[in-house]
mmCIF file of the N, C-alpha and C atoms, coordinates in Angstrom:
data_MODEL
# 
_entry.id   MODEL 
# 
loop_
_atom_site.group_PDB 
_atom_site.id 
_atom_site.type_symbol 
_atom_site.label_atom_id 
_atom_site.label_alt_id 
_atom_site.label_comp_id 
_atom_site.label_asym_id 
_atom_site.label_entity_id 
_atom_site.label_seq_id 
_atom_site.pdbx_PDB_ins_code 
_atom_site.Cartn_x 
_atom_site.Cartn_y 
_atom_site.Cartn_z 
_atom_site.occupancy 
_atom_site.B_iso_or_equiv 
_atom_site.pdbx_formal_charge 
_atom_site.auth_seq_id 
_atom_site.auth_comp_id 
_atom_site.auth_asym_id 
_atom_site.auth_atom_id 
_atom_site.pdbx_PDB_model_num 
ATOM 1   N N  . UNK A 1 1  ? 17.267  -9.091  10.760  1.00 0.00 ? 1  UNK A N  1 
ATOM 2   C CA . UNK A 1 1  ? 16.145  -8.407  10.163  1.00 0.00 ? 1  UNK A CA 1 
ATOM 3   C C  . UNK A 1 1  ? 15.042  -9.430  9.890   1.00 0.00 ? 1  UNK A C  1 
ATOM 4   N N  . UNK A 1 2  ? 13.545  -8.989  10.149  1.00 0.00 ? 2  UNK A N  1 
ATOM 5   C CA . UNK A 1 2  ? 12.534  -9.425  9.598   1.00 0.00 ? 2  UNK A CA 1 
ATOM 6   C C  . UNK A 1 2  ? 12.391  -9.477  8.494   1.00 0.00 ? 2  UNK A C  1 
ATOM 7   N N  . UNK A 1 3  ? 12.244  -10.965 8.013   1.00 0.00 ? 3  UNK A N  1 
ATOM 8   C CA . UNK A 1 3  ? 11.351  -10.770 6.574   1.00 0.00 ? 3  UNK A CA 1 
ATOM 9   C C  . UNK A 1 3  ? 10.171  -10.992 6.561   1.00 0.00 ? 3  UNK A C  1 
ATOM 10  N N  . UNK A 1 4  ? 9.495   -9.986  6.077   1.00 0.00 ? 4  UNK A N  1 
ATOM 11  C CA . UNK A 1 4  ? 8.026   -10.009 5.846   1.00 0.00 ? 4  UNK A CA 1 
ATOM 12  C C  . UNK A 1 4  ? 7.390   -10.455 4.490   1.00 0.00 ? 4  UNK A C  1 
ATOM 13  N N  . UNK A 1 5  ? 6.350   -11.481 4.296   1.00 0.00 ? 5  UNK A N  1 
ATOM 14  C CA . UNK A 1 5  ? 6.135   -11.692 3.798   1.00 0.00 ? 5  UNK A CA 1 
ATOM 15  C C  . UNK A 1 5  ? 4.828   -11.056 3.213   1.00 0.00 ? 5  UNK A C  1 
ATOM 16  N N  . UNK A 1 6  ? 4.486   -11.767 1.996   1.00 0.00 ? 6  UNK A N  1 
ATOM 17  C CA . UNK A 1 6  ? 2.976   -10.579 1.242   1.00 0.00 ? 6  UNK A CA 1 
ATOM 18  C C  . UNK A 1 6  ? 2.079   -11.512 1.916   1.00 0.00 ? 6  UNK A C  1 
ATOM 19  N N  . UNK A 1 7  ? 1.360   -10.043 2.671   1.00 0.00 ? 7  UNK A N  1 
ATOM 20  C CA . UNK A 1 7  ? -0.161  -10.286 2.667   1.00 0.00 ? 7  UNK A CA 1 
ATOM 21  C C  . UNK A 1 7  ? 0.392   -10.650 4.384   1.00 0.00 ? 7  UNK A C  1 
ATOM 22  N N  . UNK A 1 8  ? 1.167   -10.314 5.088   1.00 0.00 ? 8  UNK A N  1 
ATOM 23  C CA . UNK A 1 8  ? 1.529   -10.661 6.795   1.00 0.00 ? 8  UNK A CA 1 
ATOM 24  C C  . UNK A 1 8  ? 0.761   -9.395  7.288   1.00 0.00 ? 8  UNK A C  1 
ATOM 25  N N  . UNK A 1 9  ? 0.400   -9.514  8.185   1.00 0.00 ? 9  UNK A N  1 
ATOM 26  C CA . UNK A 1 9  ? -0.475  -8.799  9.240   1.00 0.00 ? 9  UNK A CA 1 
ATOM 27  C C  . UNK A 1 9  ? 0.414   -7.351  9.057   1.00 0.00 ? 9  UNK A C  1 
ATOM 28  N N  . UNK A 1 10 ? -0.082  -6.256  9.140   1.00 0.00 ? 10 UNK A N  1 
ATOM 29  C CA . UNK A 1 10 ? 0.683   -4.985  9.418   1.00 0.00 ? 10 UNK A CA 1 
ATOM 30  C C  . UNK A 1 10 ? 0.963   -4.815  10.134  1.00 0.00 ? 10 UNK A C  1 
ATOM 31  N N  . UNK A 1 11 ? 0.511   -5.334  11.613  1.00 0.00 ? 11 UNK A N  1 
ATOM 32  C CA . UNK A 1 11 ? 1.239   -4.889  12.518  1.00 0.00 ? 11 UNK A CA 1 
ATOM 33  C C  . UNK A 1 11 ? 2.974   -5.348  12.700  1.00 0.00 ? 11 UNK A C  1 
ATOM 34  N N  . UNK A 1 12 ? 3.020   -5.969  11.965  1.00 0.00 ? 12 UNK A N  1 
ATOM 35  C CA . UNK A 1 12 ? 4.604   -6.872  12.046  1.00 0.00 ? 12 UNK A CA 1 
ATOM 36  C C  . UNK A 1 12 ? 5.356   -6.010  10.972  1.00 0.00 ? 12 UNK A C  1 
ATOM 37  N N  . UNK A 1 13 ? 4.753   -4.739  10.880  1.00 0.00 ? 13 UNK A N  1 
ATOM 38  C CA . UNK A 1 13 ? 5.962   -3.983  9.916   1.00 0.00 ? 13 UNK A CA 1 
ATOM 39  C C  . UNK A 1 13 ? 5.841   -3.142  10.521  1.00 0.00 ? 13 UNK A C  1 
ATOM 40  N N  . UNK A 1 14 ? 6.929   -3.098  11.805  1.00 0.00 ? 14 UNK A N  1 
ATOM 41  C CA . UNK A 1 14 ? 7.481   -1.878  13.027  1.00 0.00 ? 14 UNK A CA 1 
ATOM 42  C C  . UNK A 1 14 ? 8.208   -1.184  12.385  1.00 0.00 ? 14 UNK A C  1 
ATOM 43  N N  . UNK A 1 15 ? 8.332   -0.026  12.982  1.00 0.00 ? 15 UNK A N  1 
ATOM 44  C CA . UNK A 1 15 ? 9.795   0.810   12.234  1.00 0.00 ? 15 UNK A CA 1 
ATOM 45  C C  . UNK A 1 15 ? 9.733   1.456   11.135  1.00 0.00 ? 15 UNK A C  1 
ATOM 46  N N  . UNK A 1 16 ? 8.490   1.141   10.615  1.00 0.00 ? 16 UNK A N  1 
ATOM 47  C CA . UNK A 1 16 ? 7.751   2.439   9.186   1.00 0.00 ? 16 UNK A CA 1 
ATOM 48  C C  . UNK A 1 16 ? 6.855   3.438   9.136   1.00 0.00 ? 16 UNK A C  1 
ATOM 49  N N  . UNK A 1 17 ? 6.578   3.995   8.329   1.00 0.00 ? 17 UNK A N  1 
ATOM 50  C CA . UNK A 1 17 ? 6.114   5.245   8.343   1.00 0.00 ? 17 UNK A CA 1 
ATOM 51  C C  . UNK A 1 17 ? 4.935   5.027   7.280   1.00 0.00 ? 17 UNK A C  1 
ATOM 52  N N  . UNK A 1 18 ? 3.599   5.040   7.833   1.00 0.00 ? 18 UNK A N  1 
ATOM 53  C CA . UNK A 1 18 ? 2.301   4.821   6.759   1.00 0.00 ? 18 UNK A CA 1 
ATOM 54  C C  . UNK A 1 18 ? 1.992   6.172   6.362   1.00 0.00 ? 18 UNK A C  1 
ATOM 55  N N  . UNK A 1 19 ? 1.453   6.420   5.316   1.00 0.00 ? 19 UNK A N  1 
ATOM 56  C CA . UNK A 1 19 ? 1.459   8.075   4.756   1.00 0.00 ? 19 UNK A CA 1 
ATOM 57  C C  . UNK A 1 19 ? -0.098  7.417   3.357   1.00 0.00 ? 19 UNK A C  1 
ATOM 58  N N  . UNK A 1 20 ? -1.044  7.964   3.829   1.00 0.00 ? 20 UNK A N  1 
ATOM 59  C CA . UNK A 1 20 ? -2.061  8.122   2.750   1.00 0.00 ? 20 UNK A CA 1 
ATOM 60  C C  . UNK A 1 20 ? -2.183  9.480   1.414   1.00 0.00 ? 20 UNK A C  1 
ATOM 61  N N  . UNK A 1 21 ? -2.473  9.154   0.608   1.00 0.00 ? 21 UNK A N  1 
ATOM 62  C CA . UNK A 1 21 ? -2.428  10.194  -0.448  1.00 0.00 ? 21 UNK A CA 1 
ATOM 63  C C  . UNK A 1 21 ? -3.126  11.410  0.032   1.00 0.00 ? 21 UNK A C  1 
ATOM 64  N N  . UNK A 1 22 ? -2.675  12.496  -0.436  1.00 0.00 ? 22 UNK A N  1 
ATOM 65  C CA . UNK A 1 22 ? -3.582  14.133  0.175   1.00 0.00 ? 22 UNK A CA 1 
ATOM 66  C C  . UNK A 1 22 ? -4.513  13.917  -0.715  1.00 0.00 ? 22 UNK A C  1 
ATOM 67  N N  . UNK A 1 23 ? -5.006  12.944  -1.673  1.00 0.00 ? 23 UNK A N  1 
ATOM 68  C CA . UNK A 1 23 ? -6.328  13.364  -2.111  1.00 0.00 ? 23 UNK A CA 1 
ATOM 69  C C  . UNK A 1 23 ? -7.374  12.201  -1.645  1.00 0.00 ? 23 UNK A C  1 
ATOM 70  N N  . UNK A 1 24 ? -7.113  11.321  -0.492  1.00 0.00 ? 24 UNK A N  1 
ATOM 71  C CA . UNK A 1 24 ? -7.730  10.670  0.653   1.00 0.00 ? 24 UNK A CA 1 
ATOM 72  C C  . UNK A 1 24 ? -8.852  11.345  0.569   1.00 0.00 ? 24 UNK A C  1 
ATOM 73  N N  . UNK A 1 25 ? -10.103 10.868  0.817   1.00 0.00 ? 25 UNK A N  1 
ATOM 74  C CA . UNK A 1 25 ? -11.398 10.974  1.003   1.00 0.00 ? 25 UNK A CA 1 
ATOM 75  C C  . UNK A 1 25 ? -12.107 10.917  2.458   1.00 0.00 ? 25 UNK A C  1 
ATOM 76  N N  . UNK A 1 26 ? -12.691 12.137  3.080   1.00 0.00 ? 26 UNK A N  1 
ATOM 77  C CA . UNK A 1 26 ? -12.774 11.970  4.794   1.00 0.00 ? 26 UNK A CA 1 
ATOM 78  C C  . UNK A 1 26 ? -13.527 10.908  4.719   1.00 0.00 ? 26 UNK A C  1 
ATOM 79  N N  . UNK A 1 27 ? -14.104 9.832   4.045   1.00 0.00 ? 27 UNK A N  1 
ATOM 80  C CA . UNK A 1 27 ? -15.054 8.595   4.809   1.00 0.00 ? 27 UNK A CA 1 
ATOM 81  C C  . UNK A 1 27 ? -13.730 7.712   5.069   1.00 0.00 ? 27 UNK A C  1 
ATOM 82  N N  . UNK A 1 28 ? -12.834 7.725   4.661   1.00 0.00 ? 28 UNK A N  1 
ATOM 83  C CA . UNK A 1 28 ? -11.689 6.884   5.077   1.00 0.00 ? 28 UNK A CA 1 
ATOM 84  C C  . UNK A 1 28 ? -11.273 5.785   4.573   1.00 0.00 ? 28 UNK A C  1 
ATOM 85  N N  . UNK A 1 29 ? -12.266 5.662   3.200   1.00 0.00 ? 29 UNK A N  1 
ATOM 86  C CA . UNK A 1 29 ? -12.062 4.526   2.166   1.00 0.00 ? 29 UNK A CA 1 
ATOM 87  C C  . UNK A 1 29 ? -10.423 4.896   1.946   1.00 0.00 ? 29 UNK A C  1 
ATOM 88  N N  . UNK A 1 30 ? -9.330  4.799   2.300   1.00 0.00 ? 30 UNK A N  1 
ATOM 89  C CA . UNK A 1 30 ? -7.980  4.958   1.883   1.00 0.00 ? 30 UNK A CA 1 
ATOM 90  C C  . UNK A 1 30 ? -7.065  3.912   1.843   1.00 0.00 ? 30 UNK A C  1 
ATOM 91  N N  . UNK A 1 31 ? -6.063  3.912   1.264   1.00 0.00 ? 31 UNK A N  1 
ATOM 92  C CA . UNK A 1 31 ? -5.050  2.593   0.866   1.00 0.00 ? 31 UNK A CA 1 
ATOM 93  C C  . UNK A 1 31 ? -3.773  3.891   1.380   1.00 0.00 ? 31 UNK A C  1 
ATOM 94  N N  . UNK A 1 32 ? -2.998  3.166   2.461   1.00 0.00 ? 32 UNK A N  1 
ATOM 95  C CA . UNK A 1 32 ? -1.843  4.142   2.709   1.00 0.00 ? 32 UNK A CA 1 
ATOM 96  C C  . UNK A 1 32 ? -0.558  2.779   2.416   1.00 0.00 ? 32 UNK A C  1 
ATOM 97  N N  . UNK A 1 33 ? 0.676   3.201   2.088   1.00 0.00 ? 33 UNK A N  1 
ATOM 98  C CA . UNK A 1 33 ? 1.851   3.287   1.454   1.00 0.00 ? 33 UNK A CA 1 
ATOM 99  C C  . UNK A 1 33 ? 3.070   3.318   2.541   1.00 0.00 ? 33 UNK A C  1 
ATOM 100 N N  . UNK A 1 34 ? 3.790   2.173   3.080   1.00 0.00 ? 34 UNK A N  1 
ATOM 101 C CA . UNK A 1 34 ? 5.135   2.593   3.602   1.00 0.00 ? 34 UNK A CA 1 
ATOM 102 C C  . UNK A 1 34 ? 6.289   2.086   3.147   1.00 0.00 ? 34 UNK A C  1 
ATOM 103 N N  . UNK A 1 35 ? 7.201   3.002   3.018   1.00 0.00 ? 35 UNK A N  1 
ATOM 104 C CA . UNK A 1 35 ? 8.173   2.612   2.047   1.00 0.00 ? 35 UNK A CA 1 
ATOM 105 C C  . UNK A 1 35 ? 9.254   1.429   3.382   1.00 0.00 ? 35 UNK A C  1 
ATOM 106 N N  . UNK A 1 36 ? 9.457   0.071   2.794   1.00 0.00 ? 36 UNK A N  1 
ATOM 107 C CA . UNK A 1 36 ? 10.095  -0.695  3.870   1.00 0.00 ? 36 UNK A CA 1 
ATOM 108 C C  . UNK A 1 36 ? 11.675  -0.952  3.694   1.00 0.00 ? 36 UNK A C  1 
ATOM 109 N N  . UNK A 1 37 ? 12.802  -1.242  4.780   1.00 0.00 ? 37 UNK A N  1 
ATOM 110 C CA . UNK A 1 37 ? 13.786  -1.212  4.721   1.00 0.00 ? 37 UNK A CA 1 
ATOM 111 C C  . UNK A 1 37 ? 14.067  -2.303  3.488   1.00 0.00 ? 37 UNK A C  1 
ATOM 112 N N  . UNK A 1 38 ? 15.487  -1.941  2.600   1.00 0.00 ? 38 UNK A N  1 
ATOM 113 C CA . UNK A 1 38 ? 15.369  -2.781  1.539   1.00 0.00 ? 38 UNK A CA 1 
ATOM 114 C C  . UNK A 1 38 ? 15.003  -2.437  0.431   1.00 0.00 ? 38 UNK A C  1 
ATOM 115 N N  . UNK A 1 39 ? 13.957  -1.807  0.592   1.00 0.00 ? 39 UNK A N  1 
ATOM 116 C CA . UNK A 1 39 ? 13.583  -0.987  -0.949  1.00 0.00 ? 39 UNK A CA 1 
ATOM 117 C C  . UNK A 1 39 ? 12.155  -1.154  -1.184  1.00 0.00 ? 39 UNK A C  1 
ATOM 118 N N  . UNK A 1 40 ? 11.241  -2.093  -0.454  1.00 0.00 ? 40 UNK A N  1 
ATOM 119 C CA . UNK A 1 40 ? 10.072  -2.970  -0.939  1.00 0.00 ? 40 UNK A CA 1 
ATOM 120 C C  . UNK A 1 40 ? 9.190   -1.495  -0.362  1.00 0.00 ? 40 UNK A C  1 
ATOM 121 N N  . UNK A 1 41 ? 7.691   -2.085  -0.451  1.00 0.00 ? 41 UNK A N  1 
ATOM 122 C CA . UNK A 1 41 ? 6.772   -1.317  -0.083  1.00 0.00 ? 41 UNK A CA 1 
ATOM 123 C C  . UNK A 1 41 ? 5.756   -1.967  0.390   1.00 0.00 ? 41 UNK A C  1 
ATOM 124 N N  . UNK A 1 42 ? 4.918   -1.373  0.954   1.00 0.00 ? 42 UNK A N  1 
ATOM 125 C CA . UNK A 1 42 ? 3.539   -2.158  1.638   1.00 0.00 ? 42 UNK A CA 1 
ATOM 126 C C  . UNK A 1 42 ? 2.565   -1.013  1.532   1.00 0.00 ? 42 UNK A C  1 
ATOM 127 N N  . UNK A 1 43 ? 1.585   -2.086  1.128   1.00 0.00 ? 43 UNK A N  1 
ATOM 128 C CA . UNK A 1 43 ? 0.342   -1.152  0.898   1.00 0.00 ? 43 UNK A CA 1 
ATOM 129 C C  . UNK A 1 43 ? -0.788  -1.631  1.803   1.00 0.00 ? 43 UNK A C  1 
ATOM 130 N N  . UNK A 1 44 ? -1.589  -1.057  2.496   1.00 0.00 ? 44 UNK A N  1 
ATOM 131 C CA . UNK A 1 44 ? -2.516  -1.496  3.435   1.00 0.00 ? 44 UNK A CA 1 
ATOM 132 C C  . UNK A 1 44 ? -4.348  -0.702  2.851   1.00 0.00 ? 44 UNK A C  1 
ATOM 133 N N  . UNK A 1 45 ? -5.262  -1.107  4.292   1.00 0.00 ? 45 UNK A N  1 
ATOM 134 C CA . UNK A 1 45 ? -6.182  -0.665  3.928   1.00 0.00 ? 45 UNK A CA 1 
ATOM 135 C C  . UNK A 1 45 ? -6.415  0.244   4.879   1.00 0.00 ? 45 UNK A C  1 
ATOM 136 N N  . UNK A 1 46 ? -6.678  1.584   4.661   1.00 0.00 ? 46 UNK A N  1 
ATOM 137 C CA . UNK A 1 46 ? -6.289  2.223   6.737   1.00 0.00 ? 46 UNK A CA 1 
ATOM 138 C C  . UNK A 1 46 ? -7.912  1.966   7.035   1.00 0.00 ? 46 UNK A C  1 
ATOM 139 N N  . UNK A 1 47 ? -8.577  1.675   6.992   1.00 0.00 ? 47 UNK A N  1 
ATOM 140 C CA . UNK A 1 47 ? -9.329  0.874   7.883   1.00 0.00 ? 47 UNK A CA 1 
ATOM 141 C C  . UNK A 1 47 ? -9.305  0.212   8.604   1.00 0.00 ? 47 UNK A C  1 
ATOM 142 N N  . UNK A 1 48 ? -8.344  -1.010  8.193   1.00 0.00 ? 48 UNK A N  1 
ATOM 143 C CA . UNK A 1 48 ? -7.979  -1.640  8.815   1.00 0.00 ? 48 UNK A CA 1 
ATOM 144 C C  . UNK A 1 48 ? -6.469  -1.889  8.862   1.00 0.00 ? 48 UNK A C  1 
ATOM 145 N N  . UNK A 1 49 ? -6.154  -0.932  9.896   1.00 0.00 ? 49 UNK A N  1 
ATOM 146 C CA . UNK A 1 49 ? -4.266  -0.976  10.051  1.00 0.00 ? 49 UNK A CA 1 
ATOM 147 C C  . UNK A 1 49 ? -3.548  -2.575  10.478  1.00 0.00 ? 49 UNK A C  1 
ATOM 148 N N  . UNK A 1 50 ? -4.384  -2.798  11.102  1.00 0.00 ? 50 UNK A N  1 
ATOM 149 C CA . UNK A 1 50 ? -3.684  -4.183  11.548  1.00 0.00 ? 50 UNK A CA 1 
ATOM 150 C C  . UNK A 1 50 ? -4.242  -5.535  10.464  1.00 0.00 ? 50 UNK A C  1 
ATOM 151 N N  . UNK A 1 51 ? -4.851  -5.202  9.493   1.00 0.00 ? 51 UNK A N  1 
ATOM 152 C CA . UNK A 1 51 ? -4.908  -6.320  8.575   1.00 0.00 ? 51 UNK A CA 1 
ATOM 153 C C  . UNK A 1 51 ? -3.800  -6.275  8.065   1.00 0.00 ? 51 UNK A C  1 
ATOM 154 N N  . UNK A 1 52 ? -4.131  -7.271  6.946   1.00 0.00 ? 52 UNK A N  1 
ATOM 155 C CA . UNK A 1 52 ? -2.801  -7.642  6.202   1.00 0.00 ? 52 UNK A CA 1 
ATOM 156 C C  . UNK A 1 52 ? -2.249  -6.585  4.785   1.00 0.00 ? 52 UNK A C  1 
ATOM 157 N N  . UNK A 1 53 ? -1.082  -6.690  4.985   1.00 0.00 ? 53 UNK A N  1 
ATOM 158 C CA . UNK A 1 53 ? -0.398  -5.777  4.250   1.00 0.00 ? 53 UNK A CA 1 
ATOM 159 C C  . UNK A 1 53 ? 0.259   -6.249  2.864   1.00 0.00 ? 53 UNK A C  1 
ATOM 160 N N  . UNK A 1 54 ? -0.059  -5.804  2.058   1.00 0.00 ? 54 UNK A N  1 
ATOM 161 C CA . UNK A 1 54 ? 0.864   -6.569  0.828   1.00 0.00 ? 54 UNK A CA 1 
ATOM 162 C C  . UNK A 1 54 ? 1.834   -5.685  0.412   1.00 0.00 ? 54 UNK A C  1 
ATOM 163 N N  . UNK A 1 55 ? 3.021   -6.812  0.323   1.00 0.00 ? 55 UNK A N  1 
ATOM 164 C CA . UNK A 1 55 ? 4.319   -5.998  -0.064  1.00 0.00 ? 55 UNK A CA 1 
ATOM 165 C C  . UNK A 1 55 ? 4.850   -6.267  -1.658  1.00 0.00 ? 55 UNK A C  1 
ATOM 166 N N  . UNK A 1 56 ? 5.538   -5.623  -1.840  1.00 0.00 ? 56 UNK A N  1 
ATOM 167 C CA . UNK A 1 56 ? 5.567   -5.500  -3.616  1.00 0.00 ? 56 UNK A CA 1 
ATOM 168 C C  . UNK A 1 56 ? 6.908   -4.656  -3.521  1.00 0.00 ? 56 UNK A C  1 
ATOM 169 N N  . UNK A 1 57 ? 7.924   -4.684  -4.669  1.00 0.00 ? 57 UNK A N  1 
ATOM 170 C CA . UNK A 1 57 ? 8.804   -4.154  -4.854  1.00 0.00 ? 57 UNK A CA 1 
ATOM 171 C C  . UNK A 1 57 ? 8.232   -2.838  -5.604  1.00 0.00 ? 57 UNK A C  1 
ATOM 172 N N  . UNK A 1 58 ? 9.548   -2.208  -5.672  1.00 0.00 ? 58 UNK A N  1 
ATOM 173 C CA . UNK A 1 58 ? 9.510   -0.860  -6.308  1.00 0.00 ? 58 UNK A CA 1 
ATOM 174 C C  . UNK A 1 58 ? 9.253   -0.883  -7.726  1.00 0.00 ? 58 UNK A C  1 
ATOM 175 N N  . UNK A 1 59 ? 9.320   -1.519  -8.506  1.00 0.00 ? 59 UNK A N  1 
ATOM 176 C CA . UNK A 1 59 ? 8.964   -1.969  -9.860  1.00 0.00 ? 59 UNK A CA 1 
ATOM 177 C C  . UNK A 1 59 ? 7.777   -2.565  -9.787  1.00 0.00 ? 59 UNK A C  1 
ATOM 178 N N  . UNK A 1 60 ? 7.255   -2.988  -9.267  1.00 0.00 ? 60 UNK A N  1 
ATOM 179 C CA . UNK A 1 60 ? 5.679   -3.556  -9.144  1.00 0.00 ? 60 UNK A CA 1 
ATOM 180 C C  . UNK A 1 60 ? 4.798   -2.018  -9.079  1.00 0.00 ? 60 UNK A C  1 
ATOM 181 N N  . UNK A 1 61 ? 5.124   -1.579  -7.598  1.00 0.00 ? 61 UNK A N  1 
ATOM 182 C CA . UNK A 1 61 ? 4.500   -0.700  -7.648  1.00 0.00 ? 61 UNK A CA 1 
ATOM 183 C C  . UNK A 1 61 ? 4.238   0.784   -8.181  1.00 0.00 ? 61 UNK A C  1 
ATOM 184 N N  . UNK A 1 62 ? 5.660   0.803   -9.225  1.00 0.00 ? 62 UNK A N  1 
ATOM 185 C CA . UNK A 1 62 ? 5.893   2.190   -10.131 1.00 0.00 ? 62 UNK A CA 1 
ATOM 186 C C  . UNK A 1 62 ? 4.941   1.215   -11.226 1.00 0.00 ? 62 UNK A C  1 
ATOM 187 N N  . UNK A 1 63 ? 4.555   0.074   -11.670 1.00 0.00 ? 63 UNK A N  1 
ATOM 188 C CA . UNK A 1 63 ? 3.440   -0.538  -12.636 1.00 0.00 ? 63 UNK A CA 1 
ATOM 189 C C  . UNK A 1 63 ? 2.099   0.125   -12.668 1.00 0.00 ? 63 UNK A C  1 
ATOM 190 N N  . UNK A 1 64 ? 2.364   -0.135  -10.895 1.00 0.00 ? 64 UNK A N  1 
ATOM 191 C CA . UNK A 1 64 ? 1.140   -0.098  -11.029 1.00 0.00 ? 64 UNK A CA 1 
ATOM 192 C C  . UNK A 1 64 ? 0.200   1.318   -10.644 1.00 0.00 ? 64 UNK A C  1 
ATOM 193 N N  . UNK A 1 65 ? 1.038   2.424   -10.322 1.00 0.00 ? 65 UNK A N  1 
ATOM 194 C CA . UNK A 1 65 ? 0.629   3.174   -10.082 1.00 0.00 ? 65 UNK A CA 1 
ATOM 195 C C  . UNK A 1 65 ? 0.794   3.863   -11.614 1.00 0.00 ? 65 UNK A C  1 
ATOM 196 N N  . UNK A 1 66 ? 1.454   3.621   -12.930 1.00 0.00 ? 66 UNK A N  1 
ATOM 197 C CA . UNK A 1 66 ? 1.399   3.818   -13.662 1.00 0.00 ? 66 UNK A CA 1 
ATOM 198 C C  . UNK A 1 66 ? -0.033  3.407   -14.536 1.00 0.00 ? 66 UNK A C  1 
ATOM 199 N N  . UNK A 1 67 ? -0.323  2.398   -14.297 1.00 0.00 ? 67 UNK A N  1 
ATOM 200 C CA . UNK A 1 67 ? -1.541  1.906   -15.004 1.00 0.00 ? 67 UNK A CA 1 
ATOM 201 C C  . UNK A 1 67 ? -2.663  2.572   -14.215 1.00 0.00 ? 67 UNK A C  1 
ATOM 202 N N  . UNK A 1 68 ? -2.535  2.595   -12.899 1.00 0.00 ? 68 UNK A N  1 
ATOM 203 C CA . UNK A 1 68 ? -3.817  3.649   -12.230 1.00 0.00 ? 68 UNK A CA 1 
ATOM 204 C C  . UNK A 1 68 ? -4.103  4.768   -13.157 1.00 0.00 ? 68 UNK A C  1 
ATOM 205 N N  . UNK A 1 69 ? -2.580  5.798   -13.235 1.00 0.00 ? 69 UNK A N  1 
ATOM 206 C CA . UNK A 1 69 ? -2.865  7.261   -13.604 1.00 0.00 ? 69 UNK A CA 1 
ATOM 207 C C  . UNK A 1 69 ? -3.162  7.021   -15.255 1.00 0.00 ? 69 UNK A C  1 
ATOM 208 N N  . UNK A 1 70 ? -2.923  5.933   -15.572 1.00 0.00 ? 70 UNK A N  1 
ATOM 209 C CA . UNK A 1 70 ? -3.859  5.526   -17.546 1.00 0.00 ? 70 UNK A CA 1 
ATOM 210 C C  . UNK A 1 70 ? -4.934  5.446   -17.416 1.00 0.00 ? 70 UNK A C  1 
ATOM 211 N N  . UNK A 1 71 ? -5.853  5.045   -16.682 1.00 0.00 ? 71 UNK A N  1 
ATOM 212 C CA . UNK A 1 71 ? -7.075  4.687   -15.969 1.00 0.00 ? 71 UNK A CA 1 
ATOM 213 C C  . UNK A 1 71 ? -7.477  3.150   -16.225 1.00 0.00 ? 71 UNK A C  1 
ATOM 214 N N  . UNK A 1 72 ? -6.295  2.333   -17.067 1.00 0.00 ? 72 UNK A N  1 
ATOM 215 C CA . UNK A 1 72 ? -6.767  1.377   -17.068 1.00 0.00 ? 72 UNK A CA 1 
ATOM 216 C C  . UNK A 1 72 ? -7.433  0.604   -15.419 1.00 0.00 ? 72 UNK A C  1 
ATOM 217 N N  . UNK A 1 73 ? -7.572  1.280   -14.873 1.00 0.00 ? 73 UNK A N  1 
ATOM 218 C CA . UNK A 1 73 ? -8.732  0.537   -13.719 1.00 0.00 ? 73 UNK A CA 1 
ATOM 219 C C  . UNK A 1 73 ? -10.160 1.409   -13.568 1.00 0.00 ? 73 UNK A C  1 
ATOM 220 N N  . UNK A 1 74 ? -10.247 2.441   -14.514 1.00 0.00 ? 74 UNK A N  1 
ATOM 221 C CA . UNK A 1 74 ? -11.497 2.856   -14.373 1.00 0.00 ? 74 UNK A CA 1 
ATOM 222 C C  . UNK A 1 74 ? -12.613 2.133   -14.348 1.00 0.00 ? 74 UNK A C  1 
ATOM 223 N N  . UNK A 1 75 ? -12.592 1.132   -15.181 1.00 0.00 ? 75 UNK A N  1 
ATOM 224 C CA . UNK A 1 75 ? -13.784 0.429   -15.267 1.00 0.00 ? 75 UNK A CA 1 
ATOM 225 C C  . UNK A 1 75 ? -14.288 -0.289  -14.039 1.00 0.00 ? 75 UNK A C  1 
ATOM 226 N N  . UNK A 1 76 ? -13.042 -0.561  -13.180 1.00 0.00 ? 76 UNK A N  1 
ATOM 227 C CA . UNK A 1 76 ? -13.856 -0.951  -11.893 1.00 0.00 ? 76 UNK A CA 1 
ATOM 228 C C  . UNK A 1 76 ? -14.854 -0.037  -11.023 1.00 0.00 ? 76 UNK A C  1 
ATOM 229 N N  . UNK A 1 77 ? -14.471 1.316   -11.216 1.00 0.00 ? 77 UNK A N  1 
ATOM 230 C CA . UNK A 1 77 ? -15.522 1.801   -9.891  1.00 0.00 ? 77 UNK A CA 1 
ATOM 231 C C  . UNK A 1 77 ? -16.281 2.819   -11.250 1.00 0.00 ? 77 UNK A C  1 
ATOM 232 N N  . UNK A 1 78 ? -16.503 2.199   -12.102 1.00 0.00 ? 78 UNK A N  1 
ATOM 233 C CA . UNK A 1 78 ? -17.229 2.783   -12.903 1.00 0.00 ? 78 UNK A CA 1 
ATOM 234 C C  . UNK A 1 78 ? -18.974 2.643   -12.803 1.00 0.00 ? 78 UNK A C  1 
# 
């Protein structure tokens, strides 16, 4: 098995399944999500599929999608 490291090119994570949120925006500003063998996850920019992908465990990313839905990140696109 590959280990992939954070922030490795996406294209080097074969064998997954990218899935963007249904509340995706048609200009295509989107961040899509594949869950990777192992348990980890990768998050990309679908703009750019073949940039780099950062991977994060399942506890990172239940953080941080927790602090999204608090809004503690509102203030950025405020």
């Amino acid at each position: 098995m590959q280990q992939i490291e954070d922030s490795d090119r996406a294209t080097l994570l074969s064998g997954v399944t990218w899935r963007k949120s249904r509340r995706s925006n048609p200009s295509g500003d989107c961040v899509e999500v594949a869950a990777l063998f192992g348990g980890d996850f990768a998050v990309r920019n679908s703009r750019h599929p073949s940039g780099p992908a950062l991977v994060c465990t399942k506890t990172e990313l239940a953080a941080f999608l927790l602090a999204a839905k608090d809004g503690e990140f509102d203030d950025v696109v405020a």
